[in-house]
N, C-alpha and C positions, 0 to 999 in steps of 0.2 A: 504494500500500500504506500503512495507516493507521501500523504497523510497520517504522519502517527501522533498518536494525543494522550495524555495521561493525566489523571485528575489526583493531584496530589492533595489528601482530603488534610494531614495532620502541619501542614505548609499553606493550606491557601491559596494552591496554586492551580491553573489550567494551563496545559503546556500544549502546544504543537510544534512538530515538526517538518516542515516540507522539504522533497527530495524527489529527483526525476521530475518526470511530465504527472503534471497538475491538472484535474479536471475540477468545474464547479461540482461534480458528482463527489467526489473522493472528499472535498472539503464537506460538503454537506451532510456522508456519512459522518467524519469526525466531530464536527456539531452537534449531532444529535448523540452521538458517542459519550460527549463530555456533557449533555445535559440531563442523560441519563444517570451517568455517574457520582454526578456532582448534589451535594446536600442541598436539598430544597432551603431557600430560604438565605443560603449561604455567602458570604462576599471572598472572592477570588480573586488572586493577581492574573496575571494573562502573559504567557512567552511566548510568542511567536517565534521560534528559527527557521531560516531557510539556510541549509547546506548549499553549497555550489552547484551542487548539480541541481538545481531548482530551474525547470521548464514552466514558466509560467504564459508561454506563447496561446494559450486557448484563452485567457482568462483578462480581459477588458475592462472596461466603465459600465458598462452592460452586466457582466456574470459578477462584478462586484458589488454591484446593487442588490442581484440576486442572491448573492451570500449575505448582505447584510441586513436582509430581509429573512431568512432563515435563522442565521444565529438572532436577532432581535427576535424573534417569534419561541425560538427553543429556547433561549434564555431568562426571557418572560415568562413561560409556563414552566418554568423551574424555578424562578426567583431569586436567581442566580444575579450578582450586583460583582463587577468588575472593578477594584476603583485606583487600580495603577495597571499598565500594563508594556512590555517591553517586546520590541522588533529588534531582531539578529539577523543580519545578513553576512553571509560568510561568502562573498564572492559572486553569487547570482548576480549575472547582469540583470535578467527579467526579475528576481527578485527588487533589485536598485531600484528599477526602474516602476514598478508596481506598487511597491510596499508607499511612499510617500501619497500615492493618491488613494490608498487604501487607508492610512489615517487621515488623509483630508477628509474623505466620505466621515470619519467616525467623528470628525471632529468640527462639523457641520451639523449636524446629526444631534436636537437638542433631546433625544429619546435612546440618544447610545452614551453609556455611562463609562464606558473606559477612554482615555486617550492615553496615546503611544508616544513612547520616546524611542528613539534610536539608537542601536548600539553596533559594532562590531565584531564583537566577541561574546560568548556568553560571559563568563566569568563579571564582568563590569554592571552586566546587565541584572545577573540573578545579589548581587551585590546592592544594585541600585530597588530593586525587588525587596529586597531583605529576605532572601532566601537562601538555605543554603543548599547543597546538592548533594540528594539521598538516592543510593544503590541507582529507586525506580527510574529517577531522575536522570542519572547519567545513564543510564543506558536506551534512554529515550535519544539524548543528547548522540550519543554517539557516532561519527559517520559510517557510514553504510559501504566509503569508497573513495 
């Protein structure tokens, strides 16, 4: 799965991972993934990584509205409240290039409760998170190649 996501319950954390070719599909399972997972009612930090090898070439203005309409919808019927959250880009050009209008959407958006900061590495990010990084976590984190 291009999408992997891991609900770190005793951290506070929602993590994803992207890698390889991205589909709005693959994000939308992990959505629903993490809001099944995740404690009703609960507030979460939010990591987004993208590895280098992040294809993000199907995924526009168009399938980012339509993510942000699915995560708001599954997020909402979980009650899930995000109120920091961190983007890592590790080299993805199409990540570079995506990920900045992907927090403009969020940060326009007076109905989406997280906004993103930037990072290049995780370390600075889960740092700025106040997180530290357990077993599940790094082997989330780990590259695939």
């Amino acid at each position: 799965m291009p999408v992997q996501y891991l609900v770190e319950q005793d951290l506070g954390l929602l993590a994803y991972r992207f890698h390889d070719k991205v589909a709005v599909r693959d994000v939308a399972l992990a959505i629903t993934g993490i809001a099944s997972n995740a404690t009703p009612g609960a507030a979460y930090r939010s990591l987004l990584v993208f590895h280098r090898s992040t294809d993000l070439s199907d995924i526009g203005a168009t399938e980012l509205g339509i993510i942000k309409t699915l995560m708001r919808k599954a997020y909402d019927e979980a009650s899930i409240t995000r109120p920091a959250g961190a983007i890592v880009v590790d080299g993805s050009l199409d990540a570079r290039i995506i990920t900045p209008l992907w927090k403009a959407i969020c940060d326009a958006d007076d109905e989406i409760d997280v906004h993103y900061r930037f990072f290049i590495d995780v370390g600075p990010a889960l740092a700025w998170l106040d997180v530290v990084e357990t077993p599940a976590l790094e082997a989330l984190l780990k590259p695939s190649g």
